[in-house]
C-alpha positions in Angstrom: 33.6 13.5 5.3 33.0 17.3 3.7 29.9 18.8 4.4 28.6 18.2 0.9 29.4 14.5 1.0 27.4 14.0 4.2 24.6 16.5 2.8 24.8 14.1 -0.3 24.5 10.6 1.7 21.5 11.9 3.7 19.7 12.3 0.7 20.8 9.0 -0.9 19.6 7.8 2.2 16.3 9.3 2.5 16.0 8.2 -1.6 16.3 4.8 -0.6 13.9 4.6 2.4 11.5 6.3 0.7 11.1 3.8 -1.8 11.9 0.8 0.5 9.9 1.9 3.0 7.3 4.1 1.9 4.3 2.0 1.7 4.8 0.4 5.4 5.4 3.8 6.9 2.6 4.6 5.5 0.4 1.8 6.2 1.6 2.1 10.0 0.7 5.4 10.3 -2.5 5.6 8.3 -4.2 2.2 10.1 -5.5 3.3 13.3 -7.3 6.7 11.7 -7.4 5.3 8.2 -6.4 9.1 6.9 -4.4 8.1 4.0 -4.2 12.0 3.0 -2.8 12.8 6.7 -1.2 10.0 7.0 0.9 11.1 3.5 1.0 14.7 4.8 2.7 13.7 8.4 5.4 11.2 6.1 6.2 13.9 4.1 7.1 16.6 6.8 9.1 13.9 8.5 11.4 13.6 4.8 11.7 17.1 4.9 13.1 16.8 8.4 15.1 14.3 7.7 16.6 15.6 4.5 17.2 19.0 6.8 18.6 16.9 10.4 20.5 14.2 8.6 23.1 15.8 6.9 23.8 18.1 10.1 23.7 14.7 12.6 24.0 12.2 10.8 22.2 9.5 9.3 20.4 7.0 12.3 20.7 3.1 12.6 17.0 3.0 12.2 16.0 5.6 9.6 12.7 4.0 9.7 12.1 4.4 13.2 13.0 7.7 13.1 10.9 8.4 10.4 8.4 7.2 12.1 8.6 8.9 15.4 8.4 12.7 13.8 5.6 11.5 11.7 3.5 10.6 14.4 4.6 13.7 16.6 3.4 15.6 13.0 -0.3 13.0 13.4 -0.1 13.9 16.9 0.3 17.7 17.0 -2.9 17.2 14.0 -5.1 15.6 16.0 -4.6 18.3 19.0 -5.3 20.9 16.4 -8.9 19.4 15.5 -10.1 18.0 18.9 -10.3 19.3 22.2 -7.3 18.2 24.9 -9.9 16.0 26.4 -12.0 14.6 23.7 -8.6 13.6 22.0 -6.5 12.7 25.3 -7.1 9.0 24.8 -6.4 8.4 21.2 -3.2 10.2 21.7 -1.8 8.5 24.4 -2.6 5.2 22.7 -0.5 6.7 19.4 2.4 7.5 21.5 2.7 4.6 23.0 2.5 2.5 19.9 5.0 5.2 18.7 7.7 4.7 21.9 7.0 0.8 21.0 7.9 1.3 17.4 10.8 3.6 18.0 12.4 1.4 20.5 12.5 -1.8 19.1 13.0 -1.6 14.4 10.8 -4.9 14.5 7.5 -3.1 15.6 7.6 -1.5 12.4 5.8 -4.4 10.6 5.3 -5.2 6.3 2.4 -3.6 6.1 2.7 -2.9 2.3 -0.4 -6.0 1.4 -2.6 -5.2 4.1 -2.7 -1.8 2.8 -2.6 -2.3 -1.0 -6.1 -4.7 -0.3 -7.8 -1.8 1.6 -7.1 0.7 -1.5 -8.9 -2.5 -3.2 -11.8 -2.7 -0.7 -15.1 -2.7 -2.5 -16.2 0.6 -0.7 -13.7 2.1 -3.1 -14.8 2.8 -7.1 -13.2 0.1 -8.6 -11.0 1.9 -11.9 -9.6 4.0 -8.8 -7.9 0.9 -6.9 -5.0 -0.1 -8.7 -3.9 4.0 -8.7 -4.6 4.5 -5.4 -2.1 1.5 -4.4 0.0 2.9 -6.6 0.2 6.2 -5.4 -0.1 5.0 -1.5 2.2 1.7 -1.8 4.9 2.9 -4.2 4.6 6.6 -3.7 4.3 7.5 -7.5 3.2 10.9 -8.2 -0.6 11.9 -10.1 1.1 12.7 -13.1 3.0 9.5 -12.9 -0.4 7.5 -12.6 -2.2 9.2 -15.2 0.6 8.5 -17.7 0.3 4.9 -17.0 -3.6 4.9 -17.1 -4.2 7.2 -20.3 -5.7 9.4 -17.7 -5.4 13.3 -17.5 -3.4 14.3 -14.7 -5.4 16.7 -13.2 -8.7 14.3 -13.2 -6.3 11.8 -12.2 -5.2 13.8 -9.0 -8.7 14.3 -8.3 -10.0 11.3 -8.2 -6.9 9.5 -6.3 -7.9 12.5 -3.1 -11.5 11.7 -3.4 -10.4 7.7 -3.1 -8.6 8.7 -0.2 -11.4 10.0 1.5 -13.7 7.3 1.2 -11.2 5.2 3.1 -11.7 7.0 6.1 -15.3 7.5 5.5 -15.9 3.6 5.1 -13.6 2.8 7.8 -12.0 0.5 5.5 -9.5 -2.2 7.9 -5.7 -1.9 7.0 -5.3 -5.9 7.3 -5.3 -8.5 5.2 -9.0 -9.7 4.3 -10.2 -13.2 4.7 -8.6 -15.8 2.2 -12.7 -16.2 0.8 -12.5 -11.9 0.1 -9.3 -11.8 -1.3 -9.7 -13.4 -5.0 -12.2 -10.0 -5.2 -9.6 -7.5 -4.9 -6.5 -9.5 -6.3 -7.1 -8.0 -9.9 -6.7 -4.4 -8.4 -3.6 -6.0 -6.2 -2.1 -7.2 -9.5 -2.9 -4.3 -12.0 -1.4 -2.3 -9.5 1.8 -4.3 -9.3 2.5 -4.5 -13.3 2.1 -1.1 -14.0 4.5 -0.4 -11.3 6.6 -3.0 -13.0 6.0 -1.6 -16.7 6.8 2.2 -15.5 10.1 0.6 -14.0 10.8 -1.5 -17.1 10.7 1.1 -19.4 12.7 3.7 -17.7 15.8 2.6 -18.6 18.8 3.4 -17.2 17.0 5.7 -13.3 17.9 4.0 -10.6 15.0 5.1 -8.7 12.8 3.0 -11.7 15.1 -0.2 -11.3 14.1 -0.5 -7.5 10.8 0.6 -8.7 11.0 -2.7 -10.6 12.7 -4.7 -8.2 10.0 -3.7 -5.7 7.3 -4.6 -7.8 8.8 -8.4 -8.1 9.4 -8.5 -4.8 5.7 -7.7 -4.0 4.5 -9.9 -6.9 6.4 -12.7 -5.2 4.6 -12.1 -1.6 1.4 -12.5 -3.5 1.9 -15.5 -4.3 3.2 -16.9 -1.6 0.1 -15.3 0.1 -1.9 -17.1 -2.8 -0.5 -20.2 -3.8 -3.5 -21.4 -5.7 -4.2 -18.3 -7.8 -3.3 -18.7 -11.0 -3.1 -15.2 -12.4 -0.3 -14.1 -9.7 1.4 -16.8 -10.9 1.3 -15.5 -14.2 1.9 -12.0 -13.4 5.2 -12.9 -11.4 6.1 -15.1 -14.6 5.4 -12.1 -17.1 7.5 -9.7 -14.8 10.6 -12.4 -14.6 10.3 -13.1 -18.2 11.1 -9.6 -19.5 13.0 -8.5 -16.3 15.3 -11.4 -17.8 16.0 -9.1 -21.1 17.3 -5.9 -19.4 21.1 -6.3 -19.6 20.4 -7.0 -23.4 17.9 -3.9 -24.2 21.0 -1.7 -24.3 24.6 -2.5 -26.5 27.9 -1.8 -25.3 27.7 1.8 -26.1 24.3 2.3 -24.2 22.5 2.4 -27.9 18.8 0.6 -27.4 18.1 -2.4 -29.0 14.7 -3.7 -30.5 13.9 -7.4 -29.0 14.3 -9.3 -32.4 18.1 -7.7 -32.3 19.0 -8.1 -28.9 21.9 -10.7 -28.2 20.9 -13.7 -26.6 23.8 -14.3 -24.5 22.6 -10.9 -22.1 19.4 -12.8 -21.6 19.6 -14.4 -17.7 18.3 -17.7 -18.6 17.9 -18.6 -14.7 14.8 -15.6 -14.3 13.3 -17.6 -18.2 13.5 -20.9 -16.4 11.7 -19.9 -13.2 9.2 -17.9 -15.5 8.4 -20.9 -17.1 8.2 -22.9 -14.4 5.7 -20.5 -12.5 3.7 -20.1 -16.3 3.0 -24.1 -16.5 2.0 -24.1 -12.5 -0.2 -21.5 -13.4 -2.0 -23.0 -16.4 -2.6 -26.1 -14.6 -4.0 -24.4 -11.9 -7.9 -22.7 -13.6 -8.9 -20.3 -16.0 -6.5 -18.8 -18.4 -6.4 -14.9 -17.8 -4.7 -12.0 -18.8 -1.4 -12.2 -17.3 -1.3 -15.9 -18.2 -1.7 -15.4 -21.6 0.6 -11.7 -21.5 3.4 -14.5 -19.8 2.6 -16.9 -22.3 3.6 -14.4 -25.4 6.5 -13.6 -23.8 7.4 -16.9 -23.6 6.7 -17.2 -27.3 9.6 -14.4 -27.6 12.3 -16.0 -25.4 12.1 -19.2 -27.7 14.7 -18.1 -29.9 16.8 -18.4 -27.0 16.5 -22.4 -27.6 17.6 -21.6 -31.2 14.4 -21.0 -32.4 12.5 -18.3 -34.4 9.8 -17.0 -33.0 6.5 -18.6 -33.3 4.7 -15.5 -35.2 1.1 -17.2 -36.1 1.1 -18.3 -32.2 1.7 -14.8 -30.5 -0.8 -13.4 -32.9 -3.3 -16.2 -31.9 -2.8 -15.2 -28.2 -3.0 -11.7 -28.9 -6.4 -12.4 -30.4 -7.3 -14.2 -27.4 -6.0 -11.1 -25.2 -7.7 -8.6 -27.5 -10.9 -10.2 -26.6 -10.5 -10.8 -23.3 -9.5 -6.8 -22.1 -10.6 -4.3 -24.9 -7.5 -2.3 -24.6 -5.9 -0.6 -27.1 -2.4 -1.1 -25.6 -3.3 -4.3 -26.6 -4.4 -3.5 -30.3 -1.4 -2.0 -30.2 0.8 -4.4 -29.7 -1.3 -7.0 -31.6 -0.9 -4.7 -34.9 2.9 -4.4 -34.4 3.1 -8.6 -34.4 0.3 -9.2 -37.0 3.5 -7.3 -39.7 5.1 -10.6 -39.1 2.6 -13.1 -40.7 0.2 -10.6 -42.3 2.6 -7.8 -43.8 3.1 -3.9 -43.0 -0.1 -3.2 -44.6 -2.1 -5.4 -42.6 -0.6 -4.0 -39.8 -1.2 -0.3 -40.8 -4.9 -0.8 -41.6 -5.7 -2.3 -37.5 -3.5 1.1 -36.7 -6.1 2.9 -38.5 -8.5 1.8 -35.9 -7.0 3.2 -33.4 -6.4 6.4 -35.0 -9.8 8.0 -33.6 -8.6 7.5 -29.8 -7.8 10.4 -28.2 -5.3 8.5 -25.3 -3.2 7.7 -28.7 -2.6 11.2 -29.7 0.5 11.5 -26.8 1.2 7.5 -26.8 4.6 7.6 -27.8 4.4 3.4 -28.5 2.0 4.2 -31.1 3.5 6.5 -33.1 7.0 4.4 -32.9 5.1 1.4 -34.2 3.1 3.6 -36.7 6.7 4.5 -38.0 8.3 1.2 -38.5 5.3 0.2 -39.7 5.1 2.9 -42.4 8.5 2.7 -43.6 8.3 -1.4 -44.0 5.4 -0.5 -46.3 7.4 2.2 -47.9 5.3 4.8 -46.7 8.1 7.0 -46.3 6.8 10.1 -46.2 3.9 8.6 -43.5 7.2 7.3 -41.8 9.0 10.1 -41.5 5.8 12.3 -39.6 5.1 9.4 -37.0 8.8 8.9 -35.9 9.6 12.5 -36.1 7.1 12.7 -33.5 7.6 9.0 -31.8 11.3 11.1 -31.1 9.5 14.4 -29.5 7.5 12.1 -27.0 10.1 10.1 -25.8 11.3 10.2 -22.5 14.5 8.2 -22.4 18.1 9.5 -24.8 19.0 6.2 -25.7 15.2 5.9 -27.7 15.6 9.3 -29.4 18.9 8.3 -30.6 17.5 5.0 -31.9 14.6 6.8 -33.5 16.8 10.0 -34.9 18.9 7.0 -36.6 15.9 5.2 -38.2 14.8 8.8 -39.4 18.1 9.4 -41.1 17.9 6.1 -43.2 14.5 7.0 -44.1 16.2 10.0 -45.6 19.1 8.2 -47.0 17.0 5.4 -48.5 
């Protein structure tokens, strides 16, 4: 293989652990010192060796043990550096051991991923920082990434995940799983964090590295409830994420063009991930109090009725839009609840909850809102009001195949 082909595998390789194996590297090496920071520094220097070893000696059966092992040497060499030889001698011998035990045998390296994502949800730590801080320490998404997701600023963002990091050390918050009677506290961190890793991996179509972002978060959705089989809201989460996970294939045509969700073809649909979501959204229902993911399943569910030949229910999503409204606050929500309310109540109706949101500041770079502002406009024949919010709905997207779709609802605008 030429030296560029090897060079290229090694960081294919590294790619793939990184997002496979991230959050249990992590978790291993951060539980005995609960340094999260350190811990992220040491995995990081042991990439960088990788990415600079690999292509020269080859990739290794066990990339996570190897990972591991320089990691620790880099946690090692650390703790040297801040304590005396002898005040340190113990610890360190302990971490090497647990390091030769590790390297040796790929099984020592244990799933670590939930024990650690309900410490970042311990109640030492501020509660609007728990959900990011799994995300950053689980999934390994960047500040930036995080603050998109949250309608934060990056830079307080990036702030307040370091300062979350501390107080796990500080707190000496355990890396393990808490007791069944402590874990219905921190599942709603546990689950925030595992949709928005879901919705950033939904929406960027067509990256690799977001489609295992998604499949990772259905995976870990899926432990969660296994953990907790009576919990009804991870049952509705995991339905939510199957539901629209079912729709991928179809949110793209032949020629990679993007296609709106009343327009996509049925046929693309994968019927088998709608059956299990339904099957999870009824055992969830029956099983307490309807909450948010329950009733965000239960809309989508609404949507993949047409796939029984039916249209879809408009008044009904509406209804349980209300009921979501009221139950979060968010203007995501609003959002999204203005877009359906065009359906049964007309554009106008639609443009006048819009105005309501008009005054938030997170809307002003939302790229959703200023798509559905759009649409909305020009079905009220708005055109001119059309023309500014899609114009800019096109500068804020992220992904070709939206721009296009945008670019070709602007040129009809023009055309009339």
């Amino acid at each position: 293989m030429a030296n560029s082909a090897i060079a290229s595998a090694a960081h294919e390789t590294a790619e793939l652990v990184a997002r496979s194996s991230y959050g249990r590297l992590l978790a291993f090496l951060a539980a005995r010192t609960r340094d999260v920071a350190g811990a992220e520094d040491a995995l990081a220097e042991a990439f960088a060796s990788a990415l600079q070893s690999w292509p020269v000696d080859g990739v290794p059966d066990n990339p996570d043990a190897w990972l591991l092992t320089v990691a620790r040497r880099r946690q090692t060499d650390a703790i040297r550096r801040r304590q005396t030889r002898t005040a340190g001698e113990a610890h360190i011998e302990l971490m090497m051991d647990e390091l030769n035990q590790a390297a040796a045998n790929a099984d020592a390296i244990a799933d670590r991923r939930l024990a650690l994502m309900f410490a970042c949800a311990h109640p030492a730590i501020e509660p609007g920082m728990r959900a990011p801080l799994i995300l950053q320490t689980i999934l390994g998404l960047t500040a930036s990434a995080i603050a998109a997701a949250f309608l934060i600023p990056p830079a307080t963002m990036g702030q307040r995940l370091v300062r979350a990091k501390a107080r796990i050390k500080e707190a000496g918050v355990p890396f393990a799983v808490p007791e069944r009677a402590d874990l219905a506290d921190r599942l709603d961190a546990v689950l925030e964090a595992i949709y928005a890793a879901y919705a950033k991996g939904w929406t960027e179509i067509g990256d690799s590295t977001a489609d295992r972002l998604a499949d990772e978060a259905i995976w870990l959705g899926r432990l969660v409830v296994s953990l907790l089989p009576e919990e009804p809201e991870a049952k509705g989460m995991l339905a939510l994420m199957l539901y629209t996970e079912a729709r991928r294939q179809a949110r793209r045509d032949a020629e990679g063009s993007y296609v709106p969700l009343q327009e996509q073809d049925i046929a693309r649909w994968d019927l088998g991930q709608i059956d299990s979501a339904e099957v999870l959204l009824h055992a969830a229902n029956r099983g307490g109090p309807t909450g948010r993911y329950q009733i965000e399943a239960a809309i989508q569910s609404a949507h993949c009725a047409r796939r029984l030949g039916n249209t879809s229910n408009w008044p009904s999503i509406v209804a349980l839009y209300d009921a979501l409204l009221h139950l979060t606050q968010s203007p995501v929500v609003a959002l999204n609840r203005a877009a359906v309310l065009a359906e049964t109540a007309g554009a106008d109706a639609a443009l006048a909850c819009l105005d309501g949101l008009a005054g938030d500041r997170r809307m002003a770079d939302y790229q959703p809102y200023w798509a559905a502002k759009g649409h909305l406009a020009a079905r009220a024949g708005r055109r001119a009001d059309a023309h500014a919010a899609l114009t800019l709905a096109m500068g804020l997207a992220t992904d070709d195949a939206v721009r296009r779709y945008l670019a070709q609802q602007i040129r009809q605008l023009q055309d009339g």
